[in-house]
C-alpha positions in Angstrom: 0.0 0.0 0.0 1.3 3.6 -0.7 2.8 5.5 2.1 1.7 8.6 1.9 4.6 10.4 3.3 6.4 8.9 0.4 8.2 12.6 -0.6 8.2 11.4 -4.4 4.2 10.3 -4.6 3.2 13.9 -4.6 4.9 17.0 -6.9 7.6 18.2 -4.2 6.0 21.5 -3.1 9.8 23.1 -3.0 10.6 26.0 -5.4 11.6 24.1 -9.7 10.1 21.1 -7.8 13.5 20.3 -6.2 13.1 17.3 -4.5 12.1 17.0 -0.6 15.7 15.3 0.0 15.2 15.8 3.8 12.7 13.3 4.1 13.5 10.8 1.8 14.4 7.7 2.9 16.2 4.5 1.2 12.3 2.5 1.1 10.8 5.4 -0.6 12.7 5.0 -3.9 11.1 1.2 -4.4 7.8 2.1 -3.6 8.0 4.9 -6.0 9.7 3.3 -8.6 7.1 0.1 -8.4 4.5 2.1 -8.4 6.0 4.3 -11.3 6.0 1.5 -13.6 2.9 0.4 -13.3 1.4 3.9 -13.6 3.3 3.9 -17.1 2.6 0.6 -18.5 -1.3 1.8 -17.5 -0.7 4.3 -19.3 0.7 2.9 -22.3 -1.9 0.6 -22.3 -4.3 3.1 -22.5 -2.5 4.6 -25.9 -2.2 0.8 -27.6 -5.7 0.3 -27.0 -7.2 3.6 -27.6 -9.6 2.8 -30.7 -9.2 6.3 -32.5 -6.7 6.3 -35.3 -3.2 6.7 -34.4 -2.3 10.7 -34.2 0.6 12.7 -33.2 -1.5 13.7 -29.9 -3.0 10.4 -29.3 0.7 8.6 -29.3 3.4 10.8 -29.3 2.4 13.4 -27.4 0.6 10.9 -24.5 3.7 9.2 -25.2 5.8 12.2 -23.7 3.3 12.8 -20.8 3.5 8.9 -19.6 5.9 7.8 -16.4 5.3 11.6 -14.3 6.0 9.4 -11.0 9.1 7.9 -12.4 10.4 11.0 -14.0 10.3 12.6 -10.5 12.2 9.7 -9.1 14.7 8.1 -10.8 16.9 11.3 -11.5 17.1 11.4 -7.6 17.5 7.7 -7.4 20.3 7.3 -10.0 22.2 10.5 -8.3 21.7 9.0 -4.6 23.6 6.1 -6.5 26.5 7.4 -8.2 27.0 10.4 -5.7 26.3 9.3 -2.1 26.0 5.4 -2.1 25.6 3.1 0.8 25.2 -0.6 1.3 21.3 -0.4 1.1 20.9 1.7 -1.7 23.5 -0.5 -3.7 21.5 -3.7 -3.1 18.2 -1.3 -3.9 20.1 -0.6 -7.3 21.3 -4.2 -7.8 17.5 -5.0 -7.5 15.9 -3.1 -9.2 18.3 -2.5 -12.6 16.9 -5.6 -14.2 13.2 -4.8 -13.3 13.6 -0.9 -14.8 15.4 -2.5 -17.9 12.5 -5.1 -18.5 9.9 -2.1 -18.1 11.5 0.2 -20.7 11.5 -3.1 -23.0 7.8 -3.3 -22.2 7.0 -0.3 -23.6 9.6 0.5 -26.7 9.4 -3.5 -27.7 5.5 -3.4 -27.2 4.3 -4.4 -31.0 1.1 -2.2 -30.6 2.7 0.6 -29.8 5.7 0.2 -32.5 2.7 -0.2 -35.1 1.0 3.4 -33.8 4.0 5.3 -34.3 5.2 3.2 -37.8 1.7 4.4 -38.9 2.2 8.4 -38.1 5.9 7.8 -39.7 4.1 6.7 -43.1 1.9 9.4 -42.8 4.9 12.1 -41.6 4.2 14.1 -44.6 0.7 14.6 -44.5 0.6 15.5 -40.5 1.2 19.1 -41.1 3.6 19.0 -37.6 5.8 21.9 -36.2 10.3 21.2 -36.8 10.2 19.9 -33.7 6.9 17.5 -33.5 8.7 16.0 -36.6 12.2 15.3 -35.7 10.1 14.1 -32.3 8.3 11.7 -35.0 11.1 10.3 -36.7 13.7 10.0 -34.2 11.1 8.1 -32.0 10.4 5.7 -35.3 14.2 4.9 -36.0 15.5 4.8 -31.9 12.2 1.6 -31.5 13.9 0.0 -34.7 17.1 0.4 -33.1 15.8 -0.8 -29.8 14.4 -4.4 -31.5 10.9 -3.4 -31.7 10.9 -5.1 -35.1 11.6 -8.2 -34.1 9.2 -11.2 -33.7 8.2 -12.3 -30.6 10.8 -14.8 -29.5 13.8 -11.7 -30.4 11.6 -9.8 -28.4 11.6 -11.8 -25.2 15.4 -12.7 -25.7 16.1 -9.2 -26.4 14.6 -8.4 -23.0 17.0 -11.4 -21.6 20.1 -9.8 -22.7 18.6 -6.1 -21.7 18.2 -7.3 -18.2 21.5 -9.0 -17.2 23.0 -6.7 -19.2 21.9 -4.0 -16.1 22.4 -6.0 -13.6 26.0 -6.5 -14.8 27.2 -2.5 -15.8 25.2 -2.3 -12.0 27.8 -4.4 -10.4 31.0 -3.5 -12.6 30.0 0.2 -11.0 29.9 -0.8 -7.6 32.7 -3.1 -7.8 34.7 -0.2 -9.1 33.8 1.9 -6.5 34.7 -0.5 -3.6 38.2 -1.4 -5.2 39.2 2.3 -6.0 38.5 3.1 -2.4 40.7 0.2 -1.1 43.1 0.8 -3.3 43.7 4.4 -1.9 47.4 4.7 -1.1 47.8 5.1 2.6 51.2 6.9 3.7 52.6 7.0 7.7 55.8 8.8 6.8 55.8 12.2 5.8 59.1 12.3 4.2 56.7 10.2 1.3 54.7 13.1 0.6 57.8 15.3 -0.6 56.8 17.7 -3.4 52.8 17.7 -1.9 51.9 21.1 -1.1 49.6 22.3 1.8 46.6 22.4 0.7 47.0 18.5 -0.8 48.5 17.5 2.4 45.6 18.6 4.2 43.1 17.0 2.1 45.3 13.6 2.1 45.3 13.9 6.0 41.3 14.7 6.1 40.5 11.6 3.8 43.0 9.6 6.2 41.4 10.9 9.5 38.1 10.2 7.8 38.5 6.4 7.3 40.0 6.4 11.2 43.2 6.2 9.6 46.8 7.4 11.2 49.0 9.5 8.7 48.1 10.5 5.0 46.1 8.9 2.4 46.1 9.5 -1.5 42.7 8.7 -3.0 41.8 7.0 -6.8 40.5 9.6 -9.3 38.8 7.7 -12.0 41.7 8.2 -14.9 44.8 6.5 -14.6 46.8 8.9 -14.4 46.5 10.8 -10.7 47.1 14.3 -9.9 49.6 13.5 -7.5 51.8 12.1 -9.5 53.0 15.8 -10.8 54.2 16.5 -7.6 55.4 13.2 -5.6 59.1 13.4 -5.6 59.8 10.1 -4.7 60.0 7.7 -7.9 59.3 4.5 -5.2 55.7 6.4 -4.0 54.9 7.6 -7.4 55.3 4.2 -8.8 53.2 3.0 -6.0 50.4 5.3 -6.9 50.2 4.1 -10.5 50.3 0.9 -9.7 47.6 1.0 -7.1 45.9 3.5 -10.1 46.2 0.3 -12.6 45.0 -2.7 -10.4 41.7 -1.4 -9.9 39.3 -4.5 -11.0 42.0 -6.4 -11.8 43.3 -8.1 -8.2 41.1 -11.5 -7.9 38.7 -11.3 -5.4 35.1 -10.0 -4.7 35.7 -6.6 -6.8 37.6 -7.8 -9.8 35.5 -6.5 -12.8 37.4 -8.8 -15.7 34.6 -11.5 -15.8 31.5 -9.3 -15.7 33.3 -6.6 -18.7 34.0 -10.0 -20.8 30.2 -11.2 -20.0 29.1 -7.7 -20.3 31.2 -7.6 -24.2 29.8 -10.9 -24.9 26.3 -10.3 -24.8 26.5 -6.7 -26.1 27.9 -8.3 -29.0 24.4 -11.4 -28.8 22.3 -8.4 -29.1 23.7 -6.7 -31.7 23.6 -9.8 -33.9 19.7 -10.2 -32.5 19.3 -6.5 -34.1 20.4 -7.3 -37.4 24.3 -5.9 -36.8 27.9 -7.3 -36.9 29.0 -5.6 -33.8 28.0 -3.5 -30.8 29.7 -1.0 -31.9 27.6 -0.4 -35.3 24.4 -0.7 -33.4 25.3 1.9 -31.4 27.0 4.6 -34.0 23.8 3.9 -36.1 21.7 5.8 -33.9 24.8 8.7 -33.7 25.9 11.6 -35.9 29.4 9.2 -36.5 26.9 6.6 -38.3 29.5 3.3 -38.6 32.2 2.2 -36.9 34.4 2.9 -39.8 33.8 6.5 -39.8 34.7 6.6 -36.0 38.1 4.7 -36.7 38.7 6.8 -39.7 38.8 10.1 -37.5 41.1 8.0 -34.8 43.2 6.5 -37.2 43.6 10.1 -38.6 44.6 11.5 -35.5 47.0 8.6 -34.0 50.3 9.3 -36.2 50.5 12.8 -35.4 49.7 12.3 -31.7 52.1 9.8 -31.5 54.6 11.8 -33.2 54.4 14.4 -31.0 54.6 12.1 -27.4 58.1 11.0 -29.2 59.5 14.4 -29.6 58.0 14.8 -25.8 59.5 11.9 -24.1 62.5 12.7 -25.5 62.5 15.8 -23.5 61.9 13.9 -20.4 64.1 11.9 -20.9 66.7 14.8 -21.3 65.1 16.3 -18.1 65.8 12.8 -16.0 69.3 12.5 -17.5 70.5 15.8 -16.3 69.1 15.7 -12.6 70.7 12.2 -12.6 67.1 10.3 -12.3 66.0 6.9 -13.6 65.2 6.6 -17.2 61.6 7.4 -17.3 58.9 5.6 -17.0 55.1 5.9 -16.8 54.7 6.9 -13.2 57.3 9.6 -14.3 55.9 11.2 -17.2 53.7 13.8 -15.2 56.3 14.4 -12.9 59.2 15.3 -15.3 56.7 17.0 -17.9 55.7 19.6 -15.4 59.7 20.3 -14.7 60.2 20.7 -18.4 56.8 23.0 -18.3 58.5 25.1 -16.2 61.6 25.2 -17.5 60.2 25.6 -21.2 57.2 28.5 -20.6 58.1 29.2 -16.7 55.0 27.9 -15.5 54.4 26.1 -12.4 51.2 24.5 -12.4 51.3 23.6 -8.7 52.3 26.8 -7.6 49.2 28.2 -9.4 46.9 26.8 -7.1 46.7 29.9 -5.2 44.7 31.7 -7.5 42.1 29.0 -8.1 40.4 29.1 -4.9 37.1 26.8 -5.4 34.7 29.4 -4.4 36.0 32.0 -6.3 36.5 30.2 -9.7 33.2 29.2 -9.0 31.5 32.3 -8.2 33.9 34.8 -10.2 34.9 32.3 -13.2 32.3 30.1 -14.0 29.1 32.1 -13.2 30.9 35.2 -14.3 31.4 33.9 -17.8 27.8 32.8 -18.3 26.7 36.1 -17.0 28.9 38.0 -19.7 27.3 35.4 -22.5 24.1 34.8 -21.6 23.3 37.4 -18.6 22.0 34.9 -15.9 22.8 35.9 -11.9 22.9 32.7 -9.8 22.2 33.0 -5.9 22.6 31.2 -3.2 19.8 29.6 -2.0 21.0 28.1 1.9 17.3 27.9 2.6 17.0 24.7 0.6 18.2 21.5 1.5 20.6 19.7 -1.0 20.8 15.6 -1.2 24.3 15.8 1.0 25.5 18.5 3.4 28.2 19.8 1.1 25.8 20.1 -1.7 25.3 23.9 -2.8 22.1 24.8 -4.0 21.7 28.2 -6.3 19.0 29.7 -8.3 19.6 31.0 -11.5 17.9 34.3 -12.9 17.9 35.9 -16.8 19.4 39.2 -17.0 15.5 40.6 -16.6 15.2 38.6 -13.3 12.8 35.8 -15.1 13.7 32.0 -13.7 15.7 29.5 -15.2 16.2 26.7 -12.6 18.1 25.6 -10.0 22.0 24.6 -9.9 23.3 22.3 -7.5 27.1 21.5 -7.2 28.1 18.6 -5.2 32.1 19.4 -5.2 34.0 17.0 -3.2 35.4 13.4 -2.9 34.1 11.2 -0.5 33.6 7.4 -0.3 30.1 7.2 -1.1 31.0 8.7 -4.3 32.3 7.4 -8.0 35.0 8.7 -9.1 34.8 11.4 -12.4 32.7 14.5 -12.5 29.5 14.7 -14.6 26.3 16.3 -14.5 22.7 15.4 -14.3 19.2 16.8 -14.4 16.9 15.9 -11.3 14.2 18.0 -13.3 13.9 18.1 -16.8 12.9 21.5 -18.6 9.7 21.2 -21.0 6.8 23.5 -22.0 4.3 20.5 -22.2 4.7 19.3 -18.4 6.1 23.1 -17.5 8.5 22.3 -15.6 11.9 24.2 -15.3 15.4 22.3 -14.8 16.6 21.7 -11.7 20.7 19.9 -12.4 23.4 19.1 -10.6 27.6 18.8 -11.5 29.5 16.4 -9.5 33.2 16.4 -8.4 35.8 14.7 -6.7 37.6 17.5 -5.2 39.9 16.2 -2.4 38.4 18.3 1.2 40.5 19.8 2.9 40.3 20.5 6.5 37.9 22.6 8.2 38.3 26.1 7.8 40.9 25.3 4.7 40.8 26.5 1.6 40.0 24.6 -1.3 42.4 24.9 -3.7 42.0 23.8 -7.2 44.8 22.5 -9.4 44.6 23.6 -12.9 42.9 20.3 -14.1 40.3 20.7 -12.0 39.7 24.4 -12.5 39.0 23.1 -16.5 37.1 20.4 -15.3 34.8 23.0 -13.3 34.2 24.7 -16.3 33.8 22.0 -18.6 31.0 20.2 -16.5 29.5 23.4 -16.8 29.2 23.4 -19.9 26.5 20.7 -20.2 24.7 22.4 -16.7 23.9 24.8 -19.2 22.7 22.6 -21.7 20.8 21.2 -19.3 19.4 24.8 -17.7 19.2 26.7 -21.3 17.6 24.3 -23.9 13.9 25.2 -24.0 12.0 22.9 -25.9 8.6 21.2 -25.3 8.6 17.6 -24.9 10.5 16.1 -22.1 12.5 13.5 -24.3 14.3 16.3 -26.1 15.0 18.2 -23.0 18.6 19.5 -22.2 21.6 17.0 -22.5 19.1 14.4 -24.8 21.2 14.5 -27.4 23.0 12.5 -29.3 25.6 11.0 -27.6 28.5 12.4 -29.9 27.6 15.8 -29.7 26.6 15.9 -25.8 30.4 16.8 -25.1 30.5 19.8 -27.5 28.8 22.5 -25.0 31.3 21.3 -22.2 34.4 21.0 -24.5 32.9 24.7 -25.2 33.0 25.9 -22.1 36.8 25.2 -21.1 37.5 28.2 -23.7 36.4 30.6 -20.9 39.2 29.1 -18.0 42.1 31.1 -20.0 40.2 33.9 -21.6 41.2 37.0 -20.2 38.1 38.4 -19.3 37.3 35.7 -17.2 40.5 34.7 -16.2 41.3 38.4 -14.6 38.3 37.8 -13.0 38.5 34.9 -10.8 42.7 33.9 -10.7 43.2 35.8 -7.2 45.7 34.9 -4.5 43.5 33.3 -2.1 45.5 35.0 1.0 46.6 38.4 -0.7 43.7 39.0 -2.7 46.3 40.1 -5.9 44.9 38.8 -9.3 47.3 36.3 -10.6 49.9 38.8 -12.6 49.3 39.2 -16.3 52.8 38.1 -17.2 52.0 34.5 -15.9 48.4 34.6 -17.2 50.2 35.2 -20.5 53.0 32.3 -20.2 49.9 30.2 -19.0 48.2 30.7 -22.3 51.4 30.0 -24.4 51.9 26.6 -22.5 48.3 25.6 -23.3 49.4 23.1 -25.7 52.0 21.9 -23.5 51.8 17.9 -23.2 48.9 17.3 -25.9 51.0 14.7 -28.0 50.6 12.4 -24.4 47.0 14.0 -23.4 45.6 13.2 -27.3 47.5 9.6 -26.9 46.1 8.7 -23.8 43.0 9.5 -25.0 42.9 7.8 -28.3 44.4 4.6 -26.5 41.0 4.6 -24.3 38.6 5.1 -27.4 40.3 2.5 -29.3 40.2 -0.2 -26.4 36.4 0.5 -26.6 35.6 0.3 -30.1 38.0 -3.0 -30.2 35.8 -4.5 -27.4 32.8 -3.4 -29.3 33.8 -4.2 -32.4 33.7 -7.7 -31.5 31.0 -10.2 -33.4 28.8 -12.7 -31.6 30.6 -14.9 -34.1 34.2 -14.3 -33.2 36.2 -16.4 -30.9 35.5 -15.5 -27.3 38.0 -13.2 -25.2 39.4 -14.9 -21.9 42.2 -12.8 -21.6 41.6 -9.2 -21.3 44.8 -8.0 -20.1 46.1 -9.3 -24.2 43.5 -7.9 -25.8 44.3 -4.7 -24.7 47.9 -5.0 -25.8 46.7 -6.5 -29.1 44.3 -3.8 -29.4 46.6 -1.1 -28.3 49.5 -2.5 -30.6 47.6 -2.8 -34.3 46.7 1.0 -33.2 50.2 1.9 -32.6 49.3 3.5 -29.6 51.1 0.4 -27.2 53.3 2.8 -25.7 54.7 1.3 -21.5 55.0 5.4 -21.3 51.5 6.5 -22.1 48.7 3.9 -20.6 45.2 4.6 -22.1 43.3 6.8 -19.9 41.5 4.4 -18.7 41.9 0.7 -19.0 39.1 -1.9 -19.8 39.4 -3.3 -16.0 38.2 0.2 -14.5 36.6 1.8 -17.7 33.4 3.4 -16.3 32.5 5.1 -19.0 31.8 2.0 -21.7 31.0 -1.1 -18.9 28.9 0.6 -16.5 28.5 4.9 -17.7 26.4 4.8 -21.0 29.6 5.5 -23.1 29.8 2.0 -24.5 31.3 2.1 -28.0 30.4 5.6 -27.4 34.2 7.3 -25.9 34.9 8.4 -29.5 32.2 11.1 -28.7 34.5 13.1 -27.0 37.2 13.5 -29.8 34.1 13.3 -32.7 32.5 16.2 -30.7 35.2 18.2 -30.3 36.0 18.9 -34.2 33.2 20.9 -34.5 33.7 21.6 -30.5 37.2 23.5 -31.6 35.5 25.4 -35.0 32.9 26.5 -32.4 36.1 27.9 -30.3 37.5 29.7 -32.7 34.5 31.5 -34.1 33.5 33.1 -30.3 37.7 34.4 -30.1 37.5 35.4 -34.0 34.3 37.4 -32.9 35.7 39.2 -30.0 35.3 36.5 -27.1 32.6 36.5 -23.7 30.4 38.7 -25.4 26.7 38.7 -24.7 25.6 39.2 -28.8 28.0 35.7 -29.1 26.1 34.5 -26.4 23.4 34.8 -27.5 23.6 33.3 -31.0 24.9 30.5 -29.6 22.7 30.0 -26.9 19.7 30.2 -29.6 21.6 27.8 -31.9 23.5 25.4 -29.6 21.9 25.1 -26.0 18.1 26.1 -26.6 17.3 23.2 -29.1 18.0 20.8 -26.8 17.3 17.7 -28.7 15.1 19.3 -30.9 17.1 19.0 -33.9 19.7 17.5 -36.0 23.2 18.6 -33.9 24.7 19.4 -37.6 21.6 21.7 -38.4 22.7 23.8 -35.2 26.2 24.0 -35.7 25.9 25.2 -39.3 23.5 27.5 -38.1 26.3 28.8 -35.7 29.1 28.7 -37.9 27.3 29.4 -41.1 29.0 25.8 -42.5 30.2 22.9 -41.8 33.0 22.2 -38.8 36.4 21.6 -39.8 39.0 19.3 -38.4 41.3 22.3 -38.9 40.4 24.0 -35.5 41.1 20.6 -33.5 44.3 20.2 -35.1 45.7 23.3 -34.1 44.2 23.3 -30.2 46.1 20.3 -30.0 49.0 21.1 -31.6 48.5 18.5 -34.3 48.7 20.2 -37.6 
């Protein structure tokens, strides 16, 4: 029976319908959820059966206004999840994965409803609907195709097989993850093994160690191989520690090894896609993407590999220079950071650590990030303390247009903790739509390392851009303004989604947002011009490893992907990587992918699967989009403006290419990337 003090059974009376958080408890989320889907598939049922002739209102639109109850939880649900985790909402998630797959497979595999909408798609032309109501129409038609809702009845029900261990198992590679990155944290007891650590990362290592009831210091896992802390560690015997403790994650034996569930989780991927008519995972998925095949995606890899590589040889040579003359070891991986930053400040006299300083969290927050949207789109953000965020250090602010009319709500969730994954992202717990009119409420996530109380937080450069750049798709997700919920915000293809974020990292190093926000967090002096300016010139400092890295992580995923139902089964994953790695040219011991398969969030458990390509594929026309705000004179609110209205407000309106050419005025060049990566 309901409870009625269920917080999610009712609209939350709280301003943008920001969810009661202070009274929800672990039990609500089931009983919401359970009764969600069955207030859809009623719902549904109610279209399939309804004996007037299929119309764009009748089905599409009903479509869009089913699953209100499940809208309102499962944001929260699935943030709860990845951003303050416990034991009981873990074995909640574990539970109910397969059950929420096998309810969306009701619905999009249901053969009445495919036939409804395969009817309006025959008729598209003579339906007299609005840009939107039509691109609503077809990409609904062509995603059910995608999805198997052609199939007969027995691909149905073993489509909804695969579908459901399927979420079970990217459930538990997740959690898994999570528990082996966490005890894998390097724990330090003598200080003489933090040499080269300043304060502020001291303190933090000392506050995650005293939080775990823990003597001395401990170094916790960011999601990316490579971690933060090896720039600075002095000591080759700790750094090589860290990277190794970095590399085993999922890969030890044991309860939280990942290896079996990633080759399960490759093999049926791979079932399905042969069940949907396709020789890999990978072409099922770029078929429903702006990419289109799997060829075209290794044809912009395969493009960019020579010169990257090219470039990490002219690099490492330079390190290896560096070691030589301070009479260190010939380098190796756990080295590269450490001697690239001594060559970075030899080479432009820039000291990335000793920037920190001047990126004081708050103030890059409050004077960087929400200073550059108000000089581009004229939105004032305040503080809202009077309402409660899903975790005490959550910050909750309302966002204004220049006129004082709403926009939503912002939350920012900044640091590291245990209950946490590792990355940064952002979500929406509302989505923005005119038909349900409801405005966005999202959130961006961090792993920031706390400090102490009463410390400041200060922000290496990495994380400054990250700040920005998971900005970038808050305001996707708080500027598109469309009308039906599917197309709000971030739903967008998945190889475009990266281009407002990639965007956004323009403004860390323009100067009139930089000036703004780089001030000594104890004298209050802006950072001096001089360094701003050797800052900018060492921007493309490193790319050669940064682009190799990178391409070495998207290539692992389409060569897992890329694998047929009918090819011989993996056992070892640890040799297909190398073999993978190798036939790219990208096997380098000095440059590990960016992620490797055993910890690879993104494609076995984050939605990315087959899909990491997006961020390079999005960041050609990502780069063109660049170039055309500095060649028109920067944070200006008329460039703003033009690309709010043909970028963010769509949403997922429209065809991605129709907006960028309406912002450029053609179509993207690889040109722009080449150059902001120093690839030409």
């Amino acid at each position: 029976m309901d409870d009625r003090s269920n917080p999610f059974l009712e609209p939350s009376p709280l301003p943008y319908r920001l969810p009661l958080f202070g009274l929800v408890r672990p039990e609500h989320y089931r009983e919401a959820i359970e009764a969600g889907m069955r207030e859809q598939r009623a719902e549904v049922e109610a279209i399939v059966t309804d004996a007037a002739p299929p119309s764009f209102e009748n089905t599409l639109v009903a479509l869009e206004r089913s699953g209100v109850l499940l809208r309102r939880v499962l944001p929260v649900f699935a943030n709860a999840s990845s951003a303050d985790a416990n034991d009981e909402l873990d074995a909640l998630e574990a539970e109910l994965a397969p059950k929420l797959a096998a309810h969306r497979d009701a619905i999009r595999l249901d053969p009445r409803l495919f036939a409804r909408i395969g009817v309006l798609h025959g008729l598209r032309g003579e339906l007299d609907l609005d840009p939107d109501e039509a691109y609503l129409l077809d990409r609904t038609y062509t995603e059910a195709l995608l999805a198997g809702a052609g199939l007969d009845a027995d691909g149905r029900g073993r489509l909804t097989e695969l579908n459901e261990r399927l979420s079970a198992l990217t459930t538990a590679f997740q959690q898994d993850l999570l528990a082996d990155t966490n005890d894998l944290a390097l724990h330090l007891t003598d200080e003489a093994e933090l040499d080269g650590l300043d304060a502020g990362a001291r303190s933090a290592a000392r506050e995650a160690a005293r939080s775990r009831d823990l003597d001395g210091w401990l170094i916790t896992l960011v999601l990316p191989t490579g971690q933060p802390a090896l720039a600075a560690l002095t000591r080759p015997d700790v750094r090589d520690r860290l990277l190794a403790a970095s590399m085993a994650r999922g890969s030890r034996g044991g309860a939280h090894d990942t290896r079996a569930g990633l080759l399960e989780i490759v093999r049926l991927r791979a079932e399905r896609a042969k069940l949907l008519g396709f020789p890999d995972h990978a072409a099922a998925v770029t078929a429903g993407e702006t990419a289109g095949s799997p060829d075209a995606v290794a044809a912009l890899l395969d493009e960019l590999a020579p010169p990257a590589t090219r470039n990490v040889a002219r690099e490492r040579a330079d390190l290896a220079a560096r070691a030589a003359a301070a009479g260190a070891r010939s380098p190796v991986a756990a080295d590269w950071a450490f001697l690239a930053e001594q060559v970075r400040a030899e080479r432009h006299d820039v000291d990335l650590a000793a920037l920190r300083p001047y990126f004081e969290l708050d103030r890059v927050l409050v004077d960087g990030v929400f200073h550059a949207a108000g000089l581009l789109y004229g939105l004032r953000f305040t503080r809202r303390d009077d309402l409660v965020g899903y975790h005490p250090d959550t910050r909750v602010h309302e966002v204004f247009e220049h006129d004082g009319s709403p926009v939503g709500l912002y939350l920012f969730d900044p640091y590291t903790r245990d209950s946490k994954r590792g990355g940064a992202w952002m979500s929406a717990l509302v989505d923005q739509s005119e038909l349900t009119g409801d405005l966005p409420v999202v959130v961006n996530n961090m792993n920031i390392p706390k400090p102490a109380a009463g410390e400041p937080t200060l922000l290496t450069f990495d994380e400054t851009e990250t700040l920005f750049h998971e900005f970038g798709h808050a305001l996707h997700g708080l500027l598109a303004r469309v009308r039906y919920p599917s197309q709000a915000g971030t739903n967008v293809f998945r190889d475009f989604v990266e281009l407002p974020s990639q965007v956004n990292e323009l403004w860390v190093l323009r100067p009139e947002v930089l000036g703004h926000y780089a001030v000594h967090h104890e004298t209050g002096e802006r950072m001096p011009q001089e360094l701003a300016d050797r800052l900018i010139a060492a921007r493309g400092f490193n790319q050669g490893f940064e682009t190799a890295e990178y391409l070495a992580a998207a290539v692992l995923d389409q060569a897992w992907h890329r694998l047929g139902a009918e090819d011989e089964e993996v056992t070892d994953v640890a040799a297909f990587e190398h073999a993978a790695l190798a036939a790219a040219g990208l096997d380098d011991p000095l440059v590990p992918p960016r992620y490797s398969s055993t910890y690879f969030a993104h494609v076995f458990a984050g939605g990315y699967d087959a899909g990491y390509y997006s961020y390079i594929w999005s960041e050609v026309p990502g780069a063109d989009v660049m170039e055309w705000f500095e060649r028109n004179g920067g944070a200006t609110r008329e460039n703003g403006d033009r690309y709010r209205r043909e970028v963010l407000e769509p949403g997922g309106s429209r065809d991605p290419g129709e907006s960028i050419r309406g912002l450029l005025g053609r179509e993207p060049s690889i040109d722009a990337l080449l150059r902001r990566r120093g690839l030409a």
